[in-house]
N, C-alpha and C positions, 0 to 999 in steps of 0.2 A: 058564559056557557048557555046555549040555547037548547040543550037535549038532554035527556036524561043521563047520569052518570053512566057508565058499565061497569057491571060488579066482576071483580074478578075473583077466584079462592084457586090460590099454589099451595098445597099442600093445606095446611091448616088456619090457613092466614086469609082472611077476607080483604076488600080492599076495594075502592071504585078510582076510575078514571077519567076523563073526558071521551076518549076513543078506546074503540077495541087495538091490542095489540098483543106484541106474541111476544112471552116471557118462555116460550121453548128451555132455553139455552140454559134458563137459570139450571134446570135438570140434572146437567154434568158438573153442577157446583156442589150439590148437597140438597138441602131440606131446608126449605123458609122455614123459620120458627118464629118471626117479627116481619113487620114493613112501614118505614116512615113514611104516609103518602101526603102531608100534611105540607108542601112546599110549595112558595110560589117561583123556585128559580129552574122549574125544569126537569129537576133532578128526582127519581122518586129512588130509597136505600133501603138494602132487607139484610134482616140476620141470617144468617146460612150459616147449616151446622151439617157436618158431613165427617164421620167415624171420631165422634167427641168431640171435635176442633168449629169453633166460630170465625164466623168469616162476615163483614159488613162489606157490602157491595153495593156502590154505588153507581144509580144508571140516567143516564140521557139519550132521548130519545121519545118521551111516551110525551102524555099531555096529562098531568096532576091535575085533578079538580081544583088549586089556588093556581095554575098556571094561566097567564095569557098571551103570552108570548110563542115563538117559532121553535118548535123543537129541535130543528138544525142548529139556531144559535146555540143552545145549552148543550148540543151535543157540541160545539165546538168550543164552549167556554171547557168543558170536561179535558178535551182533547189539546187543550193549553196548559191546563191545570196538571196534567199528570207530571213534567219535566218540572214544573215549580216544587211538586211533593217530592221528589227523588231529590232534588239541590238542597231542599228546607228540612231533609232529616234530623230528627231530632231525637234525643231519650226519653223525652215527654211529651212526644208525637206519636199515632196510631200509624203504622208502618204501611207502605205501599207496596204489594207482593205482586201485582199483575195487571193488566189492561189491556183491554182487545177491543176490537168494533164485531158488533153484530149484526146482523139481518137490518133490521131497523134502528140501531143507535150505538151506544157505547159505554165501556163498563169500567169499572175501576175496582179491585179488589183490596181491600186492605184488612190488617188485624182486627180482633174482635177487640172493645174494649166494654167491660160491665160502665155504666155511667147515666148521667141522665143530659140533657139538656137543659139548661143555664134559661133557656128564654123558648119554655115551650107554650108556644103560645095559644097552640091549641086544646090544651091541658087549661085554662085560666081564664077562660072568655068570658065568665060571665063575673068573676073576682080576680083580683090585680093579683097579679104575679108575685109585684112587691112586698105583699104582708099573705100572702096566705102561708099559714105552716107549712101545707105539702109542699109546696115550690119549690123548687131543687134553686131555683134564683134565691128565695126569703131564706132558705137553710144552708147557702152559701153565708150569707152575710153575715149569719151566726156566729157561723167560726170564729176562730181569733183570729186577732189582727196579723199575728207571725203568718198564721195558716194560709190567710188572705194575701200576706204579700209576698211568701213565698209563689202561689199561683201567679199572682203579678211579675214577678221574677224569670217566670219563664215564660211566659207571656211577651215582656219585655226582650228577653233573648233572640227568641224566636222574631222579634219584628224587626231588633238589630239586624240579627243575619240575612232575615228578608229582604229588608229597605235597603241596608247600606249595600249591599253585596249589589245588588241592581243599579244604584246608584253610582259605585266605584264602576261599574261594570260599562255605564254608559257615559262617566267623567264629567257627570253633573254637579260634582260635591266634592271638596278638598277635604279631609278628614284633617282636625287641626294635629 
């Protein structure tokens, strides 16, 4: 990035990005209350809370300060990804309720879920992930071991269903 960032603020939420662009649309969803601008795949995702209810909405389209890449790919990695979320439903998946194309990119609405990210790496730059207390990563590991491999369990599930289903699907793999 050769230029100053551009600062944005939707509602109470600051934020920069490589280019100006137009989050209009967010308007008819609710109220930023959050925004993860911290990505290098394109994608930048905000809390939206509109009569009580939270909404994580996920967008392509803009140009994140860690992007470097073409904002049409990621709007079109997004616009792949919506029919993998609908196939890959799960009970320990964040639900996918909507997705549209807007002005300039495209969105993806799904459930709110309270949580943290596992490997935030913007949170830990200047101390590892792996031992600092706060770390939502180092206070995973805490856990017990059941705790741990229960999360692995559906984890596992989830990648069954993923991988073999595409797999049977394109008769690349005989299931013994």
């Amino acid at each position: 990035m050769n230029q100053q960032p551009i600062k944005f603020k939707i509602d109470n939420v600051s934020f920069e990005l490589q280019d100006q662009h137009d989050f209009t649309w967010l308007q008819s969803i609710g109220n930023v209350f959050c925004v993860f601008d911290q990505q290098d795949s394109g994608n930048i995702s905000f809390g939206i809370e509109k009569n009580g209810k939270k909404l994580f909405v996920k967008y392509a389209g803009c140009r994140p300060l860690e992007f470097s890449g073409n904002p049409r790919e990621a709007i079109s990695r997004l616009k792949v990804a919506v029919p993998l979320y609908k196939t890959l439903e799960r009970p320990n998946l964040i639900r996918l309720i909507d997705h549209f194309e807007t002005k300039d990119g495209y969105a993806a609405i799904f459930e709110w879920f309270n949580g943290e990210c596992l490997h935030s790496h913007w949170l830990f730059v200047d101390q590892p992930k792996h031992t600092h207390p706060e770390s939502s990563f180092y206070r995973f590991k805490q856990l017990s071991i059941e705790k741990r491999l229960q999360s692995n369990q559906y984890a596992e599930e989830f990648y069954r269903h993923k991988f073999l289903s595409r797999v049977e699907d394109k008769n690349l793999y005989r299931l013994p």
